[in-house]
FIBAPA-49701 format. One record per residue (C-alpha): residue in three letters; x negated, y, z. Coordinates in pm, 1 decimal, decimal comma. Layout:
# FIBAPA-49701
("ALA" (X Y Z))
...
This chain:
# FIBAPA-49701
("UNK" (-1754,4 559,2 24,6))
("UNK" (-1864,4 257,8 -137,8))
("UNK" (-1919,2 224,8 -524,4))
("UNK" (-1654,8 -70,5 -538,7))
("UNK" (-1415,9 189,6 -326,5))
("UNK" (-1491,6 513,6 -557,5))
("UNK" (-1426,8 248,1 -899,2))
("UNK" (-1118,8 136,2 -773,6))
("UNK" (-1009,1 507,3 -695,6))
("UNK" (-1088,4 555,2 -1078,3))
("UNK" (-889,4 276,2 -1159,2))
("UNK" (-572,1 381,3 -963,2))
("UNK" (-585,9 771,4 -1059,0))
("UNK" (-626,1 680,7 -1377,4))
("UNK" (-323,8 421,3 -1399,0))
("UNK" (-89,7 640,3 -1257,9))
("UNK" (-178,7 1035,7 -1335,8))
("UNK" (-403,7 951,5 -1643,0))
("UNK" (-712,8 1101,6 -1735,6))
("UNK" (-801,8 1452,4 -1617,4))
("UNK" (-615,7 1417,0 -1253,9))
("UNK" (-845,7 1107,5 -1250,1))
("UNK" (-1167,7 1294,9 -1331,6))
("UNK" (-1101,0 1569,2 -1077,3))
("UNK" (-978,2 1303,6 -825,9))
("UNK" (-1318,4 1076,0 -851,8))
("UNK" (-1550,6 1411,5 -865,5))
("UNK" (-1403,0 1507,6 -534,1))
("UNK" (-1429,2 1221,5 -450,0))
("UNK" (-1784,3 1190,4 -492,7))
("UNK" (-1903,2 1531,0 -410,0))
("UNK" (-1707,5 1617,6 -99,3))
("UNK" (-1484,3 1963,0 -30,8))
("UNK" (-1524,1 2221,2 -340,5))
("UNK" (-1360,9 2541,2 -452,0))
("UNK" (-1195,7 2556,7 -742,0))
("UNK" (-1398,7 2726,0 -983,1))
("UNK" (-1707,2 2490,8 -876,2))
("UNK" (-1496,1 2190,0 -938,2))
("UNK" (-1360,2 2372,2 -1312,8))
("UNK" (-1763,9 2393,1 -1370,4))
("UNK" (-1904,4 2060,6 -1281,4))
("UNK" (-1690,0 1855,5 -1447,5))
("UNK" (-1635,4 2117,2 -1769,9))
("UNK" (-1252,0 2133,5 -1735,4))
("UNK" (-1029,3 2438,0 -1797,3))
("UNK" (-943,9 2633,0 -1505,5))
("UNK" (-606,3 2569,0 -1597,3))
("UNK" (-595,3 2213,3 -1605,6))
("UNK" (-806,9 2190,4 -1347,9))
("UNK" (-536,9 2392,7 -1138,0))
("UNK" (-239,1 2128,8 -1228,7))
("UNK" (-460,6 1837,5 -1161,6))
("UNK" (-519,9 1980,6 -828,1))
("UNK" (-76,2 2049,7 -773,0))
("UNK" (-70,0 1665,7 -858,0))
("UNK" (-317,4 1553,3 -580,8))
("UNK" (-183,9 1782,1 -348,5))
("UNK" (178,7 1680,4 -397,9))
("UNK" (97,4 1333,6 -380,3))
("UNK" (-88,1 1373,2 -32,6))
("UNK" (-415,0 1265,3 -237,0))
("UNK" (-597,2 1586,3 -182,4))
("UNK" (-608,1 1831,8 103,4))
("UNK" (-730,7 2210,6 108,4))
("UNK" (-880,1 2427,6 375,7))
("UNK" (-941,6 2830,0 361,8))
("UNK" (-1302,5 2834,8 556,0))
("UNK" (-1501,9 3214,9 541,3))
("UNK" (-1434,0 3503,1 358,1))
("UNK" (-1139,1 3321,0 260,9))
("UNK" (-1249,5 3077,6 -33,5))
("UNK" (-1050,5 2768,4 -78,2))
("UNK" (-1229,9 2418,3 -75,1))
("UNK" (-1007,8 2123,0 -165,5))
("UNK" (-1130,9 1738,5 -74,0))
("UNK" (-1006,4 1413,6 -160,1))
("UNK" (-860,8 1166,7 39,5))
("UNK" (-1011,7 854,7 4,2))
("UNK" (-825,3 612,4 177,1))
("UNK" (-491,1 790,1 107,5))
("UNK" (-618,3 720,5 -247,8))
("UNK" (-699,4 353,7 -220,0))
("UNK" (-307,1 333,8 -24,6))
("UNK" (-152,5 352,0 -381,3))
("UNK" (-234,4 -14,4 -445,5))
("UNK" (15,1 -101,0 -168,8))
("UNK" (322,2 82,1 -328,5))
("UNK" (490,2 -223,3 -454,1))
("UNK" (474,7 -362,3 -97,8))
("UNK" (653,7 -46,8 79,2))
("UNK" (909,5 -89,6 -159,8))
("UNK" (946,3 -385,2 -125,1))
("UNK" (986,8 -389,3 251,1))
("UNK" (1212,7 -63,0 205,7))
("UNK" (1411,2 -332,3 36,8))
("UNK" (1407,4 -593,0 246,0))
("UNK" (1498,1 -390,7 538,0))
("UNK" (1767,2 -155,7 358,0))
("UNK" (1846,3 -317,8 6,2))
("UNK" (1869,3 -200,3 -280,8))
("UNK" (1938,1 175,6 -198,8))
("UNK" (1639,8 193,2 59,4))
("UNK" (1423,2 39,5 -226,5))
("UNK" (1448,7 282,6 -413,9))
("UNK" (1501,2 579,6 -142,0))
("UNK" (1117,9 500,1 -113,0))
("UNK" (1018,5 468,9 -473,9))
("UNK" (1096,2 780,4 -533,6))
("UNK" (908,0 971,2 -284,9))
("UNK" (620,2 748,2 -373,6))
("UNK" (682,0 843,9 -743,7))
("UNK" (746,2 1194,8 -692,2))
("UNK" (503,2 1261,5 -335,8))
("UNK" (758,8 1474,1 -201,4))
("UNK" (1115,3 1580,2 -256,4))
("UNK" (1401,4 1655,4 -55,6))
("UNK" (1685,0 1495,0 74,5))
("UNK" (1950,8 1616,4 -179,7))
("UNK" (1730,2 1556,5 -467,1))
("UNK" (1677,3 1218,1 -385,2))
("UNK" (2022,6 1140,0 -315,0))
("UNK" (2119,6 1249,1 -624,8))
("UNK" (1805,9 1073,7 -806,6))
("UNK" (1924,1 743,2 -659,5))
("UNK" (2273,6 765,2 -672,1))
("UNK" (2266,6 814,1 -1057,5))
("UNK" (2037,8 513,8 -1076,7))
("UNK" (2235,5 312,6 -832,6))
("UNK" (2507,5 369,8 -1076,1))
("UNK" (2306,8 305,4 -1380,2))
("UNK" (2347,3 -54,7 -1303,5))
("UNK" (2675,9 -133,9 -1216,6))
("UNK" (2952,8 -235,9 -1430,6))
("UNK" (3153,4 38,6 -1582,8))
("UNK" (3385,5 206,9 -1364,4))
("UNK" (3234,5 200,4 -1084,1))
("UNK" (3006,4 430,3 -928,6))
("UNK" (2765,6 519,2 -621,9))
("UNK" (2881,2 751,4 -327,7))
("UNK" (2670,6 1038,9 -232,8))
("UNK" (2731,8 952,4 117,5))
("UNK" (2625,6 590,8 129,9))
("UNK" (2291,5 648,7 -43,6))
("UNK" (2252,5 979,6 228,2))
("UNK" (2340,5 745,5 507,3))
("UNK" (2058,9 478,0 422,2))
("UNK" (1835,0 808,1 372,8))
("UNK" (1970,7 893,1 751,2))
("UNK" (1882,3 533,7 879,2))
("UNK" (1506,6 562,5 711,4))
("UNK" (1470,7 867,4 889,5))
("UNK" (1560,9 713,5 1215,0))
("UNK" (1350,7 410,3 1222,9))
("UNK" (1023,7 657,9 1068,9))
("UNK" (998,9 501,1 738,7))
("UNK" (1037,6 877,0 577,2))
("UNK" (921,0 1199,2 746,4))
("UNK" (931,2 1602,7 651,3))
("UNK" (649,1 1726,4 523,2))
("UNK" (464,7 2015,4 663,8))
("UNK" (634,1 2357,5 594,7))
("UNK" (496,3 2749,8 539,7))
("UNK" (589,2 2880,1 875,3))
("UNK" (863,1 3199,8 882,1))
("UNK" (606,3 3416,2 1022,4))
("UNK" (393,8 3374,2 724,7))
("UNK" (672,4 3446,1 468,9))
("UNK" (811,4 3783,2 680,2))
("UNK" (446,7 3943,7 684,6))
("UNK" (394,0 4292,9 541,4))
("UNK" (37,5 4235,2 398,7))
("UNK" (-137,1 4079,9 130,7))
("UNK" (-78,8 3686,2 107,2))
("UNK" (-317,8 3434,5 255,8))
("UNK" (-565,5 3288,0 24,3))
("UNK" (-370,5 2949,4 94,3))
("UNK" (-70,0 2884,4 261,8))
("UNK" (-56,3 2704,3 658,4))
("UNK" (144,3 2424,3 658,8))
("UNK" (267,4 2318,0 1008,6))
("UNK" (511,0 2098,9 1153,6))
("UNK" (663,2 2032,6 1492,0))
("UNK" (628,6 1675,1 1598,1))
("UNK" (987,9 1730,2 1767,6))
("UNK" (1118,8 1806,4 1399,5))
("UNK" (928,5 1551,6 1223,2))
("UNK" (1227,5 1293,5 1183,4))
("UNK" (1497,0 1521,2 1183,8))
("UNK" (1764,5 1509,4 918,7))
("UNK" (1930,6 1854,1 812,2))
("UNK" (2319,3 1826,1 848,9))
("UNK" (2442,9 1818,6 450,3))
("UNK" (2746,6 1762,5 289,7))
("UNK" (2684,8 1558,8 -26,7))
("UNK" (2989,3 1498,0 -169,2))
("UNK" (3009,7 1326,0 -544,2))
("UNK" (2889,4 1036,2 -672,5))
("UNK" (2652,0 910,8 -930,9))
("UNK" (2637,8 982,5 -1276,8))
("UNK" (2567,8 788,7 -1610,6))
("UNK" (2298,7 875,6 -1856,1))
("UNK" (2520,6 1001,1 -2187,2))
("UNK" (2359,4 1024,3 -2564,5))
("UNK" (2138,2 1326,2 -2511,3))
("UNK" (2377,5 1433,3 -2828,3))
("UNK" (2663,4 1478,3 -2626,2))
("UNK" (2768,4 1572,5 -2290,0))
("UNK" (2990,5 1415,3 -2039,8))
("UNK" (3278,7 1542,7 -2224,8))
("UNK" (3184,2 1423,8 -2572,0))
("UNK" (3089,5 1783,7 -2725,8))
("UNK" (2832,0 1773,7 -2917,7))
("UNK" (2496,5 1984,8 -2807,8))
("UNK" (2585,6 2272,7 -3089,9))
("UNK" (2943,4 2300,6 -2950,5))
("UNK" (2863,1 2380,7 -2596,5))
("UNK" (2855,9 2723,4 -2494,0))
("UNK" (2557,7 2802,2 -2324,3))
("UNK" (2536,4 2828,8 -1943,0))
("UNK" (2430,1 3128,8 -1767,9))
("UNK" (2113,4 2977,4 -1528,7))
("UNK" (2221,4 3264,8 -1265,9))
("UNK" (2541,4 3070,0 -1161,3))
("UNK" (2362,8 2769,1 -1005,6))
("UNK" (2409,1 2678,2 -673,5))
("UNK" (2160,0 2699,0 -398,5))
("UNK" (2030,1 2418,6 -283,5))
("UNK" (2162,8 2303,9 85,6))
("UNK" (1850,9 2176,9 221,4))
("UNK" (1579,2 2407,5 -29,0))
("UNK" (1252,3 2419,8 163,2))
("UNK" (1292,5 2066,3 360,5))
("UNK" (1042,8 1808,4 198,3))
("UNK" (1045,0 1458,6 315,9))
("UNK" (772,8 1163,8 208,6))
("UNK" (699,4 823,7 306,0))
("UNK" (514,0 754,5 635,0))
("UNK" (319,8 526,7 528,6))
("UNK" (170,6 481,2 895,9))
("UNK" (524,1 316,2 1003,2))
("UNK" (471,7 67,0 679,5))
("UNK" (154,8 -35,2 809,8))
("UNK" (242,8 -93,3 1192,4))
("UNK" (553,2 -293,4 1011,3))
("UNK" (340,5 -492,8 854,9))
("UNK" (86,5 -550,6 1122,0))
("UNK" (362,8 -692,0 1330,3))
("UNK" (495,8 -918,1 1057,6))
("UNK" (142,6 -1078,4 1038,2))
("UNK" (102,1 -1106,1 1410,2))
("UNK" (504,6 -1258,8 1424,1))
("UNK" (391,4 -1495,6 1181,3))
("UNK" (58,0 -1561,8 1332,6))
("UNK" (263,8 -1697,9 1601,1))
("UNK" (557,2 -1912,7 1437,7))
("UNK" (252,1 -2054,1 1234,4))
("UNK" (55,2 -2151,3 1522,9))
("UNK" (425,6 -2256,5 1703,6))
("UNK" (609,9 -2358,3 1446,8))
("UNK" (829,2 -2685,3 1594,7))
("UNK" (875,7 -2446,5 1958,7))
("UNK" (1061,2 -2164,8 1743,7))
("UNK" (1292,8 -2385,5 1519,8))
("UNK" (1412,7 -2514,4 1881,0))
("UNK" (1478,7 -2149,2 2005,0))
("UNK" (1875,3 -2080,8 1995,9))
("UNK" (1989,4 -1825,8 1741,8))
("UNK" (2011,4 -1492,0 1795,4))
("UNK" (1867,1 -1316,4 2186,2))
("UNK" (2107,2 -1551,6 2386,5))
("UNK" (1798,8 -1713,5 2616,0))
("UNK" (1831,5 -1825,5 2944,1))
("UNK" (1588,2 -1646,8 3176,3))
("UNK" (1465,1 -1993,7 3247,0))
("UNK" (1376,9 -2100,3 2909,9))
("UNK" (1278,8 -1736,3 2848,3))
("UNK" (985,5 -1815,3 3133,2))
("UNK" (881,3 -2119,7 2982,7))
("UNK" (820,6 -1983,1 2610,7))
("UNK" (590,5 -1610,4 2788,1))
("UNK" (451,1 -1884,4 2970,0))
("UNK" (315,8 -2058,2 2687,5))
("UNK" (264,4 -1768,9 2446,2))
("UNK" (32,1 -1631,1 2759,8))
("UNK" (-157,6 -1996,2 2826,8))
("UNK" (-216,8 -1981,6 2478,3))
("UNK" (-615,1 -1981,5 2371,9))
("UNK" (-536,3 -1706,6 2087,1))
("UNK" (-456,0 -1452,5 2385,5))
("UNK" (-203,6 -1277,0 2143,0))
("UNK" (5,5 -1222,9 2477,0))
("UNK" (-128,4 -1160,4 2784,5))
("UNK" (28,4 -1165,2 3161,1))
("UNK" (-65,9 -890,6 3412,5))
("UNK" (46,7 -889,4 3829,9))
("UNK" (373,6 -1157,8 3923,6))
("UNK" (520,9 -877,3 4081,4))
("UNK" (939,8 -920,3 3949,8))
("UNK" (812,6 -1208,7 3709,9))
("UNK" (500,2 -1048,9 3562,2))
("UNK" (420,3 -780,5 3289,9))
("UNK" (387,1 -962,2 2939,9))
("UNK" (233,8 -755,4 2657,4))
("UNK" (103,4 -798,9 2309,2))
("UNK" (-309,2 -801,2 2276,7))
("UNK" (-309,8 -591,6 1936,3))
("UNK" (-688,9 -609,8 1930,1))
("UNK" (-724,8 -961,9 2006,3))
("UNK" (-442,0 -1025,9 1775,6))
("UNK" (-574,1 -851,9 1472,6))
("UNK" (-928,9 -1002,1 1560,6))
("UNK" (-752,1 -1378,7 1536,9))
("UNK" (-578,5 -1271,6 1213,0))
("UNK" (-938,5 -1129,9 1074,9))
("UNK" (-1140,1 -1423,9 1192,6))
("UNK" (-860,3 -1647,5 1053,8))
("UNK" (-922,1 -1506,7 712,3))
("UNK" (-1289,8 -1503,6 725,4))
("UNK" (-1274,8 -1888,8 800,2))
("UNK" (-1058,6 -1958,8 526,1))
("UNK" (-1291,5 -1781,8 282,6))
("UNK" (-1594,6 -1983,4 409,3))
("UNK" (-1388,6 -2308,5 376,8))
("UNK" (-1270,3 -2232,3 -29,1))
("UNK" (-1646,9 -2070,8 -139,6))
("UNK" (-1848,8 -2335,2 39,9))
("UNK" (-1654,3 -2618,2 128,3))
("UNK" (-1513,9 -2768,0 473,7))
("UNK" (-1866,2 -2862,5 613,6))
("UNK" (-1954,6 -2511,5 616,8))
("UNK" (-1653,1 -2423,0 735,4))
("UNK" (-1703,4 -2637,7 1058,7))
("UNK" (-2028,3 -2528,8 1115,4))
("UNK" (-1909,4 -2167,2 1066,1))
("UNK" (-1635,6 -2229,6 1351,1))
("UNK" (-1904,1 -2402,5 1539,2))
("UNK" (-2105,4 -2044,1 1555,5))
("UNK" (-1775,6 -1912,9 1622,9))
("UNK" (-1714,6 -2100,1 1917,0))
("UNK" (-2030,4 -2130,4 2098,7))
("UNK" (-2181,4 -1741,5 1994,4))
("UNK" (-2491,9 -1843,7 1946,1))
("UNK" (-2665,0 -2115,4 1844,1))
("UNK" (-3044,9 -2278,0 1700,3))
("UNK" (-3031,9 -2458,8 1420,7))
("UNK" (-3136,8 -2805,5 1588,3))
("UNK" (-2811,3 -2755,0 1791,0))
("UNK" (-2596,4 -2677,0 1465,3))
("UNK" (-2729,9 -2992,7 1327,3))
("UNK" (-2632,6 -3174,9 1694,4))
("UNK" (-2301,9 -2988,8 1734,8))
("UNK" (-2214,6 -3020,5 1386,6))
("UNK" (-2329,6 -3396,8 1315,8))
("UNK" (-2469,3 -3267,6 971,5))
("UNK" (-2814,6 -3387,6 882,2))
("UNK" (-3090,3 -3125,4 909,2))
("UNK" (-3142,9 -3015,2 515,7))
("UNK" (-2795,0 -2993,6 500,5))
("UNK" (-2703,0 -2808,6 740,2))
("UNK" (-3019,1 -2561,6 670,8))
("UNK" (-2909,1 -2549,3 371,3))
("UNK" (-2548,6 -2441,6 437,3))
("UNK" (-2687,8 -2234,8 729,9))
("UNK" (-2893,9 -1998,3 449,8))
("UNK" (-2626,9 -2029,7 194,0))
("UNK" (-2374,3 -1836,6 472,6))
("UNK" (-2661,4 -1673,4 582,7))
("UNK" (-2751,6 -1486,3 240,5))
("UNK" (-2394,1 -1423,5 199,4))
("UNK" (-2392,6 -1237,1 506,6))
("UNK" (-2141,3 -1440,3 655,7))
("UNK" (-2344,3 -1522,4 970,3))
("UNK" (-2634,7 -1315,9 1128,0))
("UNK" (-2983,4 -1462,4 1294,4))
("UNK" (-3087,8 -1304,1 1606,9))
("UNK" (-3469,3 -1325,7 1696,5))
("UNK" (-3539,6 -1334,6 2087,1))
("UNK" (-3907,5 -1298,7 2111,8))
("UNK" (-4066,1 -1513,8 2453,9))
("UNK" (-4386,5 -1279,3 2392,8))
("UNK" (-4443,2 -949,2 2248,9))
("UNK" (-4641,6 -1058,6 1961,1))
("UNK" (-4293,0 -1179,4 1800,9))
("UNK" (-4498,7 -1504,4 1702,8))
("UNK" (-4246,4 -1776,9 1530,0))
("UNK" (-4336,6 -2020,8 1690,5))
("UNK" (-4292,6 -1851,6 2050,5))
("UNK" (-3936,9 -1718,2 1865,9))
("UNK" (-3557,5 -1839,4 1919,7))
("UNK" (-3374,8 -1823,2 1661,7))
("UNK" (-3011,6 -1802,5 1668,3))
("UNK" (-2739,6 -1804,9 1435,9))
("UNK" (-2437,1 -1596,0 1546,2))
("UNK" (-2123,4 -1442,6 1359,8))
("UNK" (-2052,2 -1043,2 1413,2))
("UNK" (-1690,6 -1068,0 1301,2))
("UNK" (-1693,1 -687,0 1239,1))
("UNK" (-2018,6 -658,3 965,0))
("UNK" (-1887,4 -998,6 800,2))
("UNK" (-1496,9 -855,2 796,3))
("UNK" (-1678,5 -508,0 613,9))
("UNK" (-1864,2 -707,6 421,6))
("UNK" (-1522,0 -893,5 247,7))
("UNK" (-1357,7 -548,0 265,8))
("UNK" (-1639,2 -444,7 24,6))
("UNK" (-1596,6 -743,3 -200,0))
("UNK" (-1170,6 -735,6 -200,9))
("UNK" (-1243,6 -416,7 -376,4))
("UNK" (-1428,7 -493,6 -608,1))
("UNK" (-1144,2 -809,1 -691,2))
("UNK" (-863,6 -582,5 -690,6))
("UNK" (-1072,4 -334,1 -914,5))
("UNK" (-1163,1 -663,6 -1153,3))
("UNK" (-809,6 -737,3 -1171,9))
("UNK" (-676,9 -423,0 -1306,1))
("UNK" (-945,1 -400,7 -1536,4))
("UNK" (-886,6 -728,1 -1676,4))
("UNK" (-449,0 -644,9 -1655,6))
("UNK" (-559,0 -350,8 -1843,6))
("UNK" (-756,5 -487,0 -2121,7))
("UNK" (-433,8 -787,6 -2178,0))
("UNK" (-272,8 -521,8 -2241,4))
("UNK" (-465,8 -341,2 -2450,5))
("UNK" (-537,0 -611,5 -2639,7))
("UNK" (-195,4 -657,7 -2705,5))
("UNK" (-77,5 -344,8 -2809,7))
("UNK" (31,0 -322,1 -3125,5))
("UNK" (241,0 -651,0 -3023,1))
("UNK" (454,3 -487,9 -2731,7))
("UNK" (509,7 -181,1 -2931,5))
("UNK" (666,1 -394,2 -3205,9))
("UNK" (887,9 -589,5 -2906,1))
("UNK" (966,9 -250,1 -2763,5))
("UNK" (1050,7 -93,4 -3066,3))
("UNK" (1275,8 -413,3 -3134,0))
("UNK" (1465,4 -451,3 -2806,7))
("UNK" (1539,7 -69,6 -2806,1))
("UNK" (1738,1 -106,5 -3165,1))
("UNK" (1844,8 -411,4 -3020,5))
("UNK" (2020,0 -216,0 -2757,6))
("UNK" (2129,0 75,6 -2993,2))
("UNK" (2356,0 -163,3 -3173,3))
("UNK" (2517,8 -358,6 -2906,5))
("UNK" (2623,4 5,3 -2771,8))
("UNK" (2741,0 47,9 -3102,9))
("UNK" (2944,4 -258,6 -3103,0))
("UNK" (2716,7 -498,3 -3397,5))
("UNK" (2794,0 -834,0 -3442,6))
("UNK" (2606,1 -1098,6 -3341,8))
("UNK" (2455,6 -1204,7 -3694,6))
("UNK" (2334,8 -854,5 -3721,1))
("UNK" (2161,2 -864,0 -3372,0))
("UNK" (2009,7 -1167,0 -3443,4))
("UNK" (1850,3 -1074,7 -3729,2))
("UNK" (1643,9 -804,9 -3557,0))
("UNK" (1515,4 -1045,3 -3287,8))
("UNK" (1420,9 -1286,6 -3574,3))
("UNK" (1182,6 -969,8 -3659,5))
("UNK" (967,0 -1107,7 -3409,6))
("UNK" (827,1 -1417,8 -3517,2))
("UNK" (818,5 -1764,6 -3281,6))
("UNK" (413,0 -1759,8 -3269,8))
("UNK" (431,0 -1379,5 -3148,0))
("UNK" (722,2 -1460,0 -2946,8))
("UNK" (449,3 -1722,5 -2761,9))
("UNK" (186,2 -1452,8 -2745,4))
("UNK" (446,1 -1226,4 -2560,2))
("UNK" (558,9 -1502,1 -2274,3))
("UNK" (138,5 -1607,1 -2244,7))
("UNK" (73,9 -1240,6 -2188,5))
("UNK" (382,6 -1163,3 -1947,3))
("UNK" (255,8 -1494,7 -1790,6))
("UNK" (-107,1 -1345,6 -1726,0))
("UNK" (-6,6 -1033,5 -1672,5))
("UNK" (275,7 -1159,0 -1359,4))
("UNK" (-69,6 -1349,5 -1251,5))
("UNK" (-283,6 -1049,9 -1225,9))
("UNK" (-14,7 -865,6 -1036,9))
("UNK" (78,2 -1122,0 -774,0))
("UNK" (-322,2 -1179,2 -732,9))
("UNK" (-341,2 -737,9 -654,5))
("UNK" (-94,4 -806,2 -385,9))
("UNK" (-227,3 -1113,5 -224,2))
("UNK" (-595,4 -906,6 -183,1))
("UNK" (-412,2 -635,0 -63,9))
("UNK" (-301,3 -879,9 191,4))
("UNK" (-672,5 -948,6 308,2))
("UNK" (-734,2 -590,6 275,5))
("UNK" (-481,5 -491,9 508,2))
("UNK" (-586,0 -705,3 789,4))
("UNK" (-976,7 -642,1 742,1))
("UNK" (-895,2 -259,6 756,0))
("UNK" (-646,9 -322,1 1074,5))
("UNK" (-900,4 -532,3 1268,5))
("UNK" (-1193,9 -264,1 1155,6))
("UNK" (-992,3 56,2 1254,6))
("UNK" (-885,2 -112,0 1595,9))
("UNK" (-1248,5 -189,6 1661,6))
("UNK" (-1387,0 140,8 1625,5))
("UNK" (-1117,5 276,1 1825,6))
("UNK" (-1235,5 60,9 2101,3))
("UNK" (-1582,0 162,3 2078,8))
């Protein structure tokens, strides 16, 4: 891993599990598979804490563990599982987009909690569900289980690996570490439950639902619980399925970009004429971009979808665009112009390009020390004497595309730093609005009057009041820059991982 790639690990451990699960997280990072008493050592942590840093990782997915000889456990990091948390506001917000509110946050809490199981989150979401609307009303078990049911269906959540029976019914001494297997086959399916109830509001934690006080209640014998239906089964977010979702989003609109004035004519809904149906494959496969591609005529032809070339088109896309806002639209066109012809000298980038020659030499060395563009020496003799030396410029889409991988990193790892020190900055000043707004809400559940409640908000005075929308303003910046990276990440990492695959 890169240094911009192990910082912005820091960054995220540290934002969401704090401080020591962050320290364990980047050591393993750095250092590879250890055992636990080596990692306890190195980085001068308790055994103890070292043990629940490690039950965080591992129940977020972060952090994997392997018995090897002689049966020592070694635990390693994963990186890029890591690095994934960065795109948790965009799974839930597809999860919302594709099943509203309830799948929204169906998903946000197995991303908040790693893994949990079906009832739990039912219940988790139901009560929230309920949270919000008006009084007397409330969420059904059943609805939130069915949008569960439809997540499962369409591979958006998945079980989690389980201990095998054999493994529990054996005799002998327990394994160092437990196997966790799963059968594809049972990967996506959904236990048959019967949730029936709906969700509940939080009460004052002074009194229960029936208005007792907490000294008044007799206490509850813990033996008397029921067992959970569906103990055992842990489900998660596949994360894999979010990805191809969004990789065919981007390719979708790709095309209605490219198309734009052909799909507003298309009919609503599937109702196409074969005809007309001909004429759009027809164009979609003519089209230079290759994104579809015709193979035999045999019954009308086999269309399919060029992934590859697709996600190259998208990557290429985005490496022109950053050429054209660092160094301008003349080195954009004579970036395109490399594109296009594969290689080329620099007389014929001047010719091509109708640039004059310092210029363009200049422009050419500018993209060339930025590693946007490559030179490739063909030698006529052996020597390798210049001036018996071509020189041409060329693009290799793949080193340029790892090359802006590299430096989206280190943005999105800039950004949080600088969201993080707004805030910090501003500390004592959203304390003082949170501590306002919460007895803000403890009288209007108490029934104030408006004169009273408005005296507490004048607590906060109109210049601080400014300082609060400037920093919820920068902050709202910060965040929807993250997510637009994360865009360019995504495709970079799509269009590298589909190259290597075809090499």
């Amino acid at each position: 891993m890169t240094q911009a790639e192990i910082k912005l690990c820091s960054l995220l451990l540290q934002e969401h599990f704090g401080e020591i699960v962050e320290k364990i997280g980047v050591h393993l990072i750095r250092t590879g598979s250890q055992p636990l008493r080596v990692i306890a050592h190195d980085t001068g942590t308790s055994l103890d804490q070292v043990k629940k840093a490690l039950c965080v990782l591992i129940q977020h997915n972060l952090v994997i563990y392997q018995v090897h000889k002689r049966g020592v456990v070694e635990y390693e990091a994963q990186c890029n599982r890591v690095l994934r948390m960065l795109r948790y506001p965009r799974y839930i917000y597809t999860a919302k987009t594709l099943y509203s509110d309830t799948g929204e946050l169906i998903v946000e809490e197995l991303l908040l909690n790693g893994k949990m199981t079906m009832s739990a989150v039912v219940k988790k979401v139901a009560d929230r569900l309920t949270e919000t609307m008006e009084d007397g009303k409330t969420m059904d078990y059943a609805e939130v289980s069915n949008t569960f049911v439809r997540l499962v269906d369409t591979h958006f959540v998945q079980r989690c690996p389980l201990v095998p029976a054999t493994e529990n019914s054996d005799t002998g001494p327990p394994p160092p570490a437990p196997t966790l297997v799963i059968n594809e086959k049972d990967m996506y399916l959904v236990p048959k439950l019967s949730l029936i109830g709906k969700g509940k509001r939080r009460r004052s934690s002074d009194e229960d639902a029936t208005g007792e006080p907490k000294a008044k209640r007799p206490k509850q014998s813990t033996d008397n619980k029921e067992p959970i239906p569906d103990d055992g089964i842990y489900w998660q977010a596949n994360l894999d399925r979010f990805h191809q979702h969004f990789r065919d989003q981007a390719i979708v609109s790709a095309v209605a970009n490219r198309m734009d004035q052909i799909f507003r004519s298309l009919p609503v809904g599937y109702n196409i004429s074969k005809q007309v149906l001909d004429q759009y494959l027809t164009l979609l496969a003519d089209d230079p971009l290759e994104f579809v591609g015709k193979s035999g005529d045999s019954g009308g032809g086999m269309y399919v979808i060029n992934l590859h070339k697709a996600l190259g088109s998208l990557a290429t896309a985005t490496l022109e665009s950053v050429v054209q806002e660092r160094f301008g639209s003349r080195c954009a066109r004579i970036f395109r112009l490399v594109l296009q012809k594969k290689h080329l000298e620099q007389k014929q980038v001047e010719d091509f390009a109708m640039i004059p020659a310092k210029e363009a030499k200049d422009m050419l060395y500018k993209m060339l020390s930025e590693n946007f563009i490559s030179l490739q020496e063909i030698p006529k003799t052996p020597d390798h004497a210049p001036s018996r030396t071509f020189y041409l410029y060329t693009v290799n889409i793949l080193s340029a595309a790892r090359m802006l991988l590299h430096r989206c990193y280190k943005s999105v790892a800039n950004l949080i730093e600088r969201r993080q020190f707004e805030t910090k900055e501003n500390k004592r000043l959203l304390e003082k609005s949170q501590r306002v707004e919460a007895i803000i809400a403890s009288m209007q559940a108490t029934g104030a009057e408006e004169a009273q409640l408005q005296e507490i908000e004048e607590m906060i005075t109109a210049p601080e009041r400014q300082q609060l929308e400037t920093l919820k303003r920068n902050v709202n910046k910060l965040d929807a820059c993250e997510i637009q990276v994360d865009e360019t990440i995504f495709l970079l990492e799509s269009y590298i991982e589909s190259t290597m695959k075809r090499q």
